[in-house]
C-alpha positions, 0 to 999 in steps of 0.5 A: 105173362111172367112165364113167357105166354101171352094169352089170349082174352081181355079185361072186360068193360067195367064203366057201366054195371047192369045190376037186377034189384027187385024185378028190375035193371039198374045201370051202375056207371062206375065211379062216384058221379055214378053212384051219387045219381044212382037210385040204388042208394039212398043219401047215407049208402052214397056216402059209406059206399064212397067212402069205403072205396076211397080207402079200399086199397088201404085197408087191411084184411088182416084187422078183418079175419075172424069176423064173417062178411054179415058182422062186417057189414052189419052196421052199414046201410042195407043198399050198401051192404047189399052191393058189397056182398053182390061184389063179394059174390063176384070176386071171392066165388062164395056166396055164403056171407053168414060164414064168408070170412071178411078179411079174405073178402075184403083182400079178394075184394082189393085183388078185384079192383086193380082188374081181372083178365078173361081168357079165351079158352078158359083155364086149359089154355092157361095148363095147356101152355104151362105144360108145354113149357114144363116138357120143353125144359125137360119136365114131365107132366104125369095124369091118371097117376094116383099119389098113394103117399109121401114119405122120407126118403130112407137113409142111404138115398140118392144125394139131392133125393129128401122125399119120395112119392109113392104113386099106383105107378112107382116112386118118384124121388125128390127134394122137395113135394109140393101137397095141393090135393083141397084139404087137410084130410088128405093131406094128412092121409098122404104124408101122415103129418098132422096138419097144425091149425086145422081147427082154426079153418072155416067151412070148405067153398068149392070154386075152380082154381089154379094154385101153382108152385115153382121154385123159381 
């Protein structure tokens, strides 16, 4: 929408979740009158799962970070704990709460609940309508071009020209490169730099993602 494109798709109803425990369905009517008459919680998970989300926007991720999702939740109520890792699974795309790390599921968590927009179509019309609006304003849109490497542009270069790409199909000049290739790995191989606090990152989670970087 901050790009000028409406697209097509809607935020889904979420007053009533249908949750499967133990062979069986459970309607979950959103909100605390709901969860007070839920058989999925006894009296102490009502309470904590009430009194986390009363404070759920306020809390910061960052007094989290270092801890995994298990630790967190550790000395919560076993029927919370489990409804919050059902929703972590939802809103972080990783399942592995053993290595999940709390503060990045908690901030997911907070990103979850100010509502999520599907879209119709998918991903590609999100790319498809971004790409369009890059060729309209004189860019261009390069696929099956393989990136060799990233290099400092050598001295004598074009004013405005800082970097240069190396691809399978010629240079490409530039004052500013943004890497986004999934790892530090190849990132390193790309660009030959050491990529500082590697050895702070955790375990790889594969999920379908969209980063995109402008510089307006």
């Amino acid at each position: 929408l901050r790009r000028g494109h409406d697209l097509p798709g809607g935020t889904p109803d979420t007053a009533v979740l249908h949750l499967w425990r133990a062979g069986q369905e459970h309607a979950l009517k959103v909100g605390a009158t709901g969860i007070l008459r839920s058989p999925l919680f006894s009296a102490r998970g009502r309470i904590r799962l009430l009194a986390f989300y009363a404070r759920l926007a306020q809390r910061d991720p960052d007094a989290l970070v270092g801890r995994t999702v298990d630790e967190w939740l550790a000395d919560e109520p076993d029927d919370m704990a489990s409804f919050l890792r059902t929703m972590v699974r939802l809103a972080a795309y990783a399942h592995a709460s053993d290595e999940l790390d709390a503060g990045a599921a908690l901030g997911q968590l907070q990103v979850g609940g100010r509502g999520v927009r599907y879209l119709d179509g998918g991903w590609s019309s999100v790319i498809d309508a971004l790409s369009s609006s890059l060729v309209t304003a004189g860019g261009s849109v390069r696929t099956d071009t393989e990136v060799l490497a990233v290099r400092t542009a050598p001295s004598g270069a074009d004013v405005g020209t800082t970097l240069v790409v190396d691809t399978a199909a010629g240079p490409i000049r530039a004052s500013s490169v943004v890497v986004a290739v999934g790892g530090p790995d190849t990132v390193e191989r790309l660009t030959g730099a050491e990529v500082r606090g590697r050895s702070n990152l955790s375990t790889p989670v594969a999920a379908s993602t969209l980063d995109l970087g402008l510089r307006t």
